[in-house]
C-alpha positions as CSV (number, residue, x, y, z in Angstrom):
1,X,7.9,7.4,-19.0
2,X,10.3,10.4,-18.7
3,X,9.4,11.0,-15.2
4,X,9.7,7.3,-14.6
5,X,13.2,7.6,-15.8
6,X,13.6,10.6,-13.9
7,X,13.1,8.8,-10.9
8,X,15.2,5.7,-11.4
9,X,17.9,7.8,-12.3
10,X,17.7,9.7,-9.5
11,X,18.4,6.9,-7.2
12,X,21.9,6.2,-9.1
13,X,22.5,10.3,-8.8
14,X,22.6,10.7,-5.3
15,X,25.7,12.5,-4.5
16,X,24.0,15.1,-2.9
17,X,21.0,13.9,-1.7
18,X,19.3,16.6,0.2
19,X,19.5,18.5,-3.2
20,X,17.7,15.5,-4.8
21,X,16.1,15.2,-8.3
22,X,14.1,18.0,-8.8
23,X,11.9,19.6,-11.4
24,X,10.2,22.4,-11.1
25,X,6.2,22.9,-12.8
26,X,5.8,27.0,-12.5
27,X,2.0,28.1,-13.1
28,X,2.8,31.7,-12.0
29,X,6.2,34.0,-12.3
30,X,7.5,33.5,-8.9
31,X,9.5,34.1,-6.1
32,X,10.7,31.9,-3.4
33,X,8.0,32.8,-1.1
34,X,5.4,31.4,-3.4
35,X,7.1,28.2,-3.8
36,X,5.6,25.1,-2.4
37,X,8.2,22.3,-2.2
38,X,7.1,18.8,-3.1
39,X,8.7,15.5,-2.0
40,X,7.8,12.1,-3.4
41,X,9.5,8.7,-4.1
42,X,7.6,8.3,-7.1
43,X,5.8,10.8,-9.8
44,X,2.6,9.5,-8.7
45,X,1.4,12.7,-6.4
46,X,3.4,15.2,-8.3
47,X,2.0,13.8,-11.6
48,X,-1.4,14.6,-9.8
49,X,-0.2,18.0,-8.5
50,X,0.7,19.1,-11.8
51,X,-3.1,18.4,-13.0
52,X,-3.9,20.4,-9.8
53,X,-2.1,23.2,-11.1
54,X,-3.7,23.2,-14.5
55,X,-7.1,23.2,-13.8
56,X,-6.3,25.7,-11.4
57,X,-4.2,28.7,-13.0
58,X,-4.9,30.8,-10.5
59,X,-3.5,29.1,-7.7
60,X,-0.7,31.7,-7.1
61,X,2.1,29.4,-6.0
62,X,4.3,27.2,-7.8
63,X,5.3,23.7,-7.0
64,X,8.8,22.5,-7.0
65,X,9.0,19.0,-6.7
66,X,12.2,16.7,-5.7
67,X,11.2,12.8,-6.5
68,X,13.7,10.4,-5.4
69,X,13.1,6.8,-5.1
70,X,13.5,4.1,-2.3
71,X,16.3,2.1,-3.7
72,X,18.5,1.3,-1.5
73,X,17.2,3.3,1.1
74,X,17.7,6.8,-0.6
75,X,14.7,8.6,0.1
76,X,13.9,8.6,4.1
77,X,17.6,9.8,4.5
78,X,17.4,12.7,2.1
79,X,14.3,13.3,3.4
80,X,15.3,14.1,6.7
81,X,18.1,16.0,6.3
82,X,15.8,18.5,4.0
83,X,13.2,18.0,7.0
84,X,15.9,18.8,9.8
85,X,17.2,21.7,7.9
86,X,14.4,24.0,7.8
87,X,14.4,27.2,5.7
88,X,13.0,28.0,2.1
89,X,14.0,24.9,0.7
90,X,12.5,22.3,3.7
91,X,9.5,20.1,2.0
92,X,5.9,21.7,2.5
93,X,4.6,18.4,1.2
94,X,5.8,15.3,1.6
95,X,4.7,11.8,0.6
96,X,5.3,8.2,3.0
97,X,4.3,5.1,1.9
98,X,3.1,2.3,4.5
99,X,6.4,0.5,5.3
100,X,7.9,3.8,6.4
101,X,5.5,6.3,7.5
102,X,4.6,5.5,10.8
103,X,8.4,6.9,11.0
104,X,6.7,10.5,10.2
105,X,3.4,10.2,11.4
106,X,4.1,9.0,15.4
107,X,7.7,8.3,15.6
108,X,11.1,9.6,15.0
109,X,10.1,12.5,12.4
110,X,7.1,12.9,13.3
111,X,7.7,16.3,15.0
112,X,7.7,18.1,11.2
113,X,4.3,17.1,10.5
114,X,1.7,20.0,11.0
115,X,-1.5,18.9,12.2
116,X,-4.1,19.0,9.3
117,X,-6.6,20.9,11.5
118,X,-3.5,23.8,11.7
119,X,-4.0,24.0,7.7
120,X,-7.7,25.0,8.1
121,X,-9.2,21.8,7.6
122,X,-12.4,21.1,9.4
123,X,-11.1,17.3,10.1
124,X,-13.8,15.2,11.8
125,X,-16.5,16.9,9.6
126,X,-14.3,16.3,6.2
127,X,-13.7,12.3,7.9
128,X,-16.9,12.0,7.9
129,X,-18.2,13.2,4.8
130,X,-15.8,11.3,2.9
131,X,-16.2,7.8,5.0
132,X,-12.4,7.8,4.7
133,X,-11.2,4.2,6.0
134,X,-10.2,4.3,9.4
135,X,-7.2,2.3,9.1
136,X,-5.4,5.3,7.3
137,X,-6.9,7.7,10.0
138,X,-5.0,5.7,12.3
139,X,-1.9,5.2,11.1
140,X,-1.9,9.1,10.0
141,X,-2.7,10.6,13.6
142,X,0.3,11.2,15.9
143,X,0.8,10.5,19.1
144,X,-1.1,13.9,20.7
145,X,-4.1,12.4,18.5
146,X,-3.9,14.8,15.5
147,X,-4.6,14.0,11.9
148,X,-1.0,14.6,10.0
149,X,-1.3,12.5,7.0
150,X,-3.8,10.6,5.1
151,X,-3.8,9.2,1.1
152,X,-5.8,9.0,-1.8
153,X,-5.7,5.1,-2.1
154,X,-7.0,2.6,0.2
155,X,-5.6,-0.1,0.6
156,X,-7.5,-3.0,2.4
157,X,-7.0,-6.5,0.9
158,X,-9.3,-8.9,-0.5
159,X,-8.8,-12.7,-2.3
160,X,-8.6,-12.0,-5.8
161,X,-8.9,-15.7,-7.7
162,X,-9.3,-17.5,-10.6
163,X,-13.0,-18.3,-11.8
164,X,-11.9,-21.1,-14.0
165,X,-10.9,-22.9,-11.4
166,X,-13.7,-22.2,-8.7
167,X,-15.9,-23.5,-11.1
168,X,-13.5,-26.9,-11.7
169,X,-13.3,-27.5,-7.7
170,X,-16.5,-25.7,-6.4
171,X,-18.8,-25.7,-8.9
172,X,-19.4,-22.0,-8.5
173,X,-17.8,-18.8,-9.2
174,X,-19.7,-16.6,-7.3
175,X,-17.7,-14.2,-4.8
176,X,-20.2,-14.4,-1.8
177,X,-19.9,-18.4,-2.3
178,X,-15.9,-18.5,-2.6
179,X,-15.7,-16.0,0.4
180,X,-17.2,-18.7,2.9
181,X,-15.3,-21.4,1.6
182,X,-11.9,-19.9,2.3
183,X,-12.9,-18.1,5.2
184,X,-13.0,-16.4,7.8
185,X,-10.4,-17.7,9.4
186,X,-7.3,-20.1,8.1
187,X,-9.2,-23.6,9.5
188,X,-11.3,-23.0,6.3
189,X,-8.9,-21.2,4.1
190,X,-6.8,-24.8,4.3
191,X,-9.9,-27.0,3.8
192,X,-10.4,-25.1,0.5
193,X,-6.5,-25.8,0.2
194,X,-6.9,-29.2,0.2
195,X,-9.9,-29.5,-1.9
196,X,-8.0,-27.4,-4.6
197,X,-4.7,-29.9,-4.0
198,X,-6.9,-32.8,-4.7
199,X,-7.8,-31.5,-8.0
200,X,-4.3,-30.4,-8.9
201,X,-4.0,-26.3,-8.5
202,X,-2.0,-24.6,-5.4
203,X,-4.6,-22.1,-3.9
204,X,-1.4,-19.4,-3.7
205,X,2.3,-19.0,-5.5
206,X,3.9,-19.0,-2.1
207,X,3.8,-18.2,1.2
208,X,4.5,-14.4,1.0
209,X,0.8,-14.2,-0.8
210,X,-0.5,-14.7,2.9
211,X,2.1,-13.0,4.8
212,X,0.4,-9.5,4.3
213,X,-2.7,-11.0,6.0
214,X,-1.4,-12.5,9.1
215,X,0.5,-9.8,9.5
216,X,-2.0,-7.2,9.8
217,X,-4.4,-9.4,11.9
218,X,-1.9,-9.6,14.7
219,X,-3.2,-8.0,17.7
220,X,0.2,-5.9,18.5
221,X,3.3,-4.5,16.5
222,X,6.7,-5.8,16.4
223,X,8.2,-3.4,19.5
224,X,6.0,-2.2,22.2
225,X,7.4,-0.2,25.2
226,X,10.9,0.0,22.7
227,X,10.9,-4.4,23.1
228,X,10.6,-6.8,20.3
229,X,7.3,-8.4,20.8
230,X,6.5,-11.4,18.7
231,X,2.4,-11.2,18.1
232,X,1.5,-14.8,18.1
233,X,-0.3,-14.8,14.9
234,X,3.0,-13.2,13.7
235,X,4.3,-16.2,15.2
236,X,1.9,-18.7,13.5
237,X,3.3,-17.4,10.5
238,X,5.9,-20.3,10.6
239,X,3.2,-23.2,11.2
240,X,0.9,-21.8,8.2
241,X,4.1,-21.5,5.9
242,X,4.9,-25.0,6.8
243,X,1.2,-26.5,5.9
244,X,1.7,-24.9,2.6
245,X,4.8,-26.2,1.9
246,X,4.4,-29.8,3.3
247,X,1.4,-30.5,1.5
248,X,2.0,-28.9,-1.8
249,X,-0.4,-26.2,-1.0
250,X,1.6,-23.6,-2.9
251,X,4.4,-23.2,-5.9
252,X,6.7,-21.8,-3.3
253,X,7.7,-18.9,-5.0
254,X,8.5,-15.6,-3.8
255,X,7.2,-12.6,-4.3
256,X,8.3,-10.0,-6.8
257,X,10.2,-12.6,-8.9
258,X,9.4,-13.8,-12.4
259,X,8.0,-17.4,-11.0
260,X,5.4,-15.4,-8.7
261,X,4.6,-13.4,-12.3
262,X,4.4,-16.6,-14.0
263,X,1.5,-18.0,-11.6
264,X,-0.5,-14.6,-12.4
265,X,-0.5,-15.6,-16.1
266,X,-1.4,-19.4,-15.2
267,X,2.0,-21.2,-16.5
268,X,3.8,-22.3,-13.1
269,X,4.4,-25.2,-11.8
270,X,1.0,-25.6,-10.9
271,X,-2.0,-23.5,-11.9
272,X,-2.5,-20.9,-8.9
273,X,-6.2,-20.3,-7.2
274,X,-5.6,-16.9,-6.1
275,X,-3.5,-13.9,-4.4
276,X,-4.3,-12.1,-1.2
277,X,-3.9,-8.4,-2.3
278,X,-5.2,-4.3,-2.9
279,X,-6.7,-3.2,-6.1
280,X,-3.3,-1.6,-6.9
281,X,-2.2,-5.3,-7.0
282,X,-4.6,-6.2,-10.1
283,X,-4.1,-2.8,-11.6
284,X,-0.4,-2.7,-11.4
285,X,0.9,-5.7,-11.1
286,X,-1.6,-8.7,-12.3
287,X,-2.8,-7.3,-15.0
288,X,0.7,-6.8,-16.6
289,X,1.7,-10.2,-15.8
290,X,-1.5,-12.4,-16.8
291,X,-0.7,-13.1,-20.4
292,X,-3.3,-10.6,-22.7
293,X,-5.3,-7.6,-22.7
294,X,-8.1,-8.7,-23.4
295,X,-10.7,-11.4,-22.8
296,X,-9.6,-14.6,-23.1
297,X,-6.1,-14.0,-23.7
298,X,-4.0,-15.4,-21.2
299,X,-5.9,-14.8,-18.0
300,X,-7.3,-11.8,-18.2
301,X,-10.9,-11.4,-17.3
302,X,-11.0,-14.8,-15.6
303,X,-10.4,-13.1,-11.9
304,X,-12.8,-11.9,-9.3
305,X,-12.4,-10.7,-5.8
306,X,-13.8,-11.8,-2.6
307,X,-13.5,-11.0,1.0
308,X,-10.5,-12.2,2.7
309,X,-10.4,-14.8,5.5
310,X,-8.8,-12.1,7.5
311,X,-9.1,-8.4,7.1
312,X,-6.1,-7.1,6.0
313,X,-3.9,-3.6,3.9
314,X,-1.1,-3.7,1.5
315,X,1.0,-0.7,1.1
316,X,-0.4,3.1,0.1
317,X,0.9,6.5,0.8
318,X,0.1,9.5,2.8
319,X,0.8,13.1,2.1
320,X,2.1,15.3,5.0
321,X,2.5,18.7,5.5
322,X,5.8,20.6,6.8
323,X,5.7,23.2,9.5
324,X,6.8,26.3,7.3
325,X,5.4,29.4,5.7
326,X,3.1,31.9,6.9
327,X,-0.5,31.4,7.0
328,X,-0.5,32.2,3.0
329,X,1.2,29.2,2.2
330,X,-0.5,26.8,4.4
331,X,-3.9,27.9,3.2
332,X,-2.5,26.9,-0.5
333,X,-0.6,23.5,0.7
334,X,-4.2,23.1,2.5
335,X,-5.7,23.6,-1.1
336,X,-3.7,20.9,-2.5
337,X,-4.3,18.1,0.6
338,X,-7.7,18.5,0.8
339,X,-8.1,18.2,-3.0
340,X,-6.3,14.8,-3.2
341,X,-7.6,13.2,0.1
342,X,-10.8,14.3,1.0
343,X,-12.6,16.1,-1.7
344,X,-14.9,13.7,-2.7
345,X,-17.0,16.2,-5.1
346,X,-16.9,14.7,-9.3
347,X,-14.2,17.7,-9.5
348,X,-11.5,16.1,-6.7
349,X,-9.1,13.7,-7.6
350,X,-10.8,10.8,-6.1
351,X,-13.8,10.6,-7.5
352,X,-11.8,10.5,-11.2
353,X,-9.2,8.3,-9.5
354,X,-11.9,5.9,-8.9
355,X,-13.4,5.8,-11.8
356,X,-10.6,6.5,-13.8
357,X,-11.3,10.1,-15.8
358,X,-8.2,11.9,-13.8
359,X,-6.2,12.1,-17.2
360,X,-9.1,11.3,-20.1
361,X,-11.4,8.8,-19.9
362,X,-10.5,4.8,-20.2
363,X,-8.5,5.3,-17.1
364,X,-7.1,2.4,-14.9
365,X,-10.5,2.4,-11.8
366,X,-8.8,2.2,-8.6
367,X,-9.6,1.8,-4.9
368,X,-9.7,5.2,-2.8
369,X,-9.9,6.2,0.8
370,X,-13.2,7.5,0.4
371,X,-16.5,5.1,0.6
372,X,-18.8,8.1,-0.5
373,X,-16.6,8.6,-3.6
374,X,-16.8,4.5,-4.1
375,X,-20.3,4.4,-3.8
376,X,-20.7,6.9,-6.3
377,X,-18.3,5.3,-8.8
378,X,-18.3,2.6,-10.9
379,X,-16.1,-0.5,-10.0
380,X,-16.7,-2.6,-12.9
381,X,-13.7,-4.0,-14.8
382,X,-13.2,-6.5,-17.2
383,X,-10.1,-7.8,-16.0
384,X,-12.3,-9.0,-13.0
385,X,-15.2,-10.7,-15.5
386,X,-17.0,-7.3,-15.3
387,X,-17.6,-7.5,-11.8
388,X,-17.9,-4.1,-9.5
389,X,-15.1,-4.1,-7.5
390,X,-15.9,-1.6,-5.3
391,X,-18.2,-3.4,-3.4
392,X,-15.9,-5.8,-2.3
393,X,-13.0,-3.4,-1.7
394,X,-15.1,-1.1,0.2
395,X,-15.8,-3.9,3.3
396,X,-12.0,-4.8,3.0
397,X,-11.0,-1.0,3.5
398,X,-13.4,-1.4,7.0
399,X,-12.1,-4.9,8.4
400,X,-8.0,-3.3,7.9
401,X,-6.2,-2.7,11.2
402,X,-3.8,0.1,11.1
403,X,-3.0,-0.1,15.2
404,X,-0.2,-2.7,15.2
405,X,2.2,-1.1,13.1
406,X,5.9,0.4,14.2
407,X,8.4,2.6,12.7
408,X,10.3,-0.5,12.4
409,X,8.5,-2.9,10.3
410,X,9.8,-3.0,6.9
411,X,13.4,-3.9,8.3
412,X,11.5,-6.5,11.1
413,X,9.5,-7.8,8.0
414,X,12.0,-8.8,6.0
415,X,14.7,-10.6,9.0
416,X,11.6,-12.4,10.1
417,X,10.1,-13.7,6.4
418,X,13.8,-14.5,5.6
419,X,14.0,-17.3,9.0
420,X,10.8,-18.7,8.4
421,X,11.8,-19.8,4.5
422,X,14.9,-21.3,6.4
423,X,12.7,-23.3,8.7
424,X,10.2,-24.1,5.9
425,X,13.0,-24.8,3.7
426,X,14.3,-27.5,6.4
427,X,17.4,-26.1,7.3
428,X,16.6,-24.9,10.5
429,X,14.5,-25.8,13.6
430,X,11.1,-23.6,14.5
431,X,12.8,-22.5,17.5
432,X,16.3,-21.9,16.1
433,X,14.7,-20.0,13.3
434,X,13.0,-18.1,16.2
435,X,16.5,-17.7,18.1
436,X,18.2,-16.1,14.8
437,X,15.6,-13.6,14.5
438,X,15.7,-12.5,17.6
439,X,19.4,-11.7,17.3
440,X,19.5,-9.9,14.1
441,X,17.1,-7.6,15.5
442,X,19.6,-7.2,18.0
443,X,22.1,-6.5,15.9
444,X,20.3,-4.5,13.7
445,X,17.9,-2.1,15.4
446,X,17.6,-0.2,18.3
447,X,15.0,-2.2,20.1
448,X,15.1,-4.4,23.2
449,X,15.3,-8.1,23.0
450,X,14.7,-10.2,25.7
């Protein structure tokens, strides 16, 4: 909680922000050359880091770390001034989550990302071992098609619904059997709608549950050749919100607001089916918000997961390195990487991530990039009826696409969600919906719009 705290206040604190929030965890007396500088937007990774450090005391370097959180767009700034600015204090590790890091992977920043192969790391063999999902090898290689960033998390998205109610409307609760009823594909995913509608339950809270899905099925990113492009399924975004709303298909809620929370714990407006979302969506956020702790208290334990009607991801974040130090340091930033993202031994971090051991046992289980460390872990949770989630989140890590994303899609995202609830809210026409985008892009961004 005091790092937590830490963070938040942080954010308020940013005077100087290339100074940041920092703390410093020493394992060894130490001089500035044996300092590795850490830079998060959340304790997460350092949190991690620091367990790094105690189970290995003779590491030889300390690790400063300067955590400073996303609100109101405070981290990437800082970032990159302490990036830009080189010297004894410019990060040597550096954390990016999805809506910004293609940013420091392939686009603007990218150029103070050292290749992971120049830390030592035997990449393609160490890929392969771990079966690390390729959607996070994608969107961590840069544009000369070297590795600069991957995570310990995977991310890929998969239905997560109430079992109660597939057994009121489909007389079955089984995920293989729910999977091809909604899916693949939305023809089916709005059949099962309408089947749930008939009975009285919205299959989502609103139309931001979905959003994350068609999204990542587009076939392109929001600016190709420096242009706004429009992906049609980005486009068909509008016509799926619509169905939703016209027919009741939904509670129309937003996301991150306490109506959407209310669904999770089964006391909106109508009972919700399901949620389109990553493990670290049931861990972190559904778990909190259904109502108990415990069997049968609110809705806890009367979830599953299935595949999605289209393969999708959700967030995560990648670790970097910086271009700085001599060969010394690397080899120990190397030490570090490798340990969170690709060891997949019982002694790495993601084999105890997985099955939740990392800080004593009776851990929250999460989803990781590696496969081989999933199939060696056990996925069972009793949020989800005691069902392995793993096997589920495995396939969903596989069918992700992480090729249609730009620098420039967490400001995109947000202009284009806003005009669609506009035109799904009646107040404006498809295409004017479609004209208003188009300019605030304009007016907001440095990309072409034709």
């Amino acid at each position: 909680m005091k790092k937590i705290i830490a963070t938040l206040l942080c954010a308020v604190m940013l005077a100087a922000m290339a100074a940041g929030c920092s703390s410093s965890n020493a394992n060894t007396a130490s001089t500035g050359s044996k300092t590795i500088n850490l830079w998060s937007f959340t304790d997460e990774v350092p949190t991690m880091v620091e367990k790094f450090l105690e189970e290995h005391p003779d590491f030889g370097y300390e690790v400063k770390t300067t955590i400073i959180a996303t609100t109101d767009g405070a981290y990437q700034p800082a970032l990159d001034q302490a990036l830009a600015a080189g010297g004894s204090e410019a990060p040597d590790i550096y954390c990016a989550e999805a809506a910004f890091v293609l940013k420091y992977t392939q686009g603007d920043a990218s150029q103070y990302a050292l290749p992971y192969e120049d830390l030592g790391i035997d990449v393609d063999a160490k890929l392969e071992e771990a079966g690390i999902a390729q959607y996070t090898v994608d969107i961590g290689t840069n544009t000369d098609g070297k590795l600069v960033g991957l995570g310990f998390q995977a991310t890929g998205g998969a239905f997560i619904y109430r079992r109660s109610i597939a057994q009121d409307v489909f007389g079955t609760d089984d995920p293989t059997e729910i999977a091809s009823l909604i899916g693949p594909g939305w023809e089916k995913f709005y059949e099962a709608a309408d089947a749930l509608s008939q009975k009285g339950y919205a299959i989502v809270s609103g139309d931001g549950d979905i959003w994350h899905a068609v999204e990542n099925s587009s076939d392109s990113g929001w600016v190709v050749d420096g242009k706004l492009n429009i992906d049609p399924k980005r486009e068909e975004f509008l016509d799926l919100s619509m169905e939703l709303k016209a027919n009741g298909y939904h509670n129309d809620t937003q996301d991150w607001t306490d109506a959407w929370y209310a669904d999770m714990k089964g006391v909106g407006d109508k009972e919700v089916f399901g949620f389109f979302g990553p493990a670290w969506l049931i861990n972190y956020t559904m778990a909190p918000n259904c109502g108990g702790s415990a069997v049968g208290e609110g809705t806890y334990g009367d979830w599953a997961v299935c595949d999605s009607p289209i393969g999708f991801f959700w967030g995560g974040t990648w670790l970097l390195a910086g271009k700085n130090g001599d060969a010394e340091k690397q080899a120990a930033v190397k030490e570090i990487i490798e340990w969170v993202t690709l060891d997949t031994s019982e002694e790495g971090l993601q084999y105890r991530w997985a099955n939740g051991t990392l800080y004593g046992a009776g851990g929250t289980k999460d989803v990781v990039a590696s496969s081989t460390v999933m199939e060696k872990s056990d996925g069972t949770v009793e949020f989800l009826g005691g069902q392995n989630m793993f096997d589920v989140f495995i396939k969903a890590n596989e069918n992700a696409k992480g090729t249609n994303m730009t620098q420039y899609d967490e400001s995109i995202n947000t202009l284009w969600r806003n005009q669609v609830r506009e035109y799904t809210a009646g107040n404006k026409s498809r295409d004017q919906a479609i004209a208003d985008f188009k300019q605030q892009v304009a007016d907001n961004l440095d990309v072409v719009v034709e």
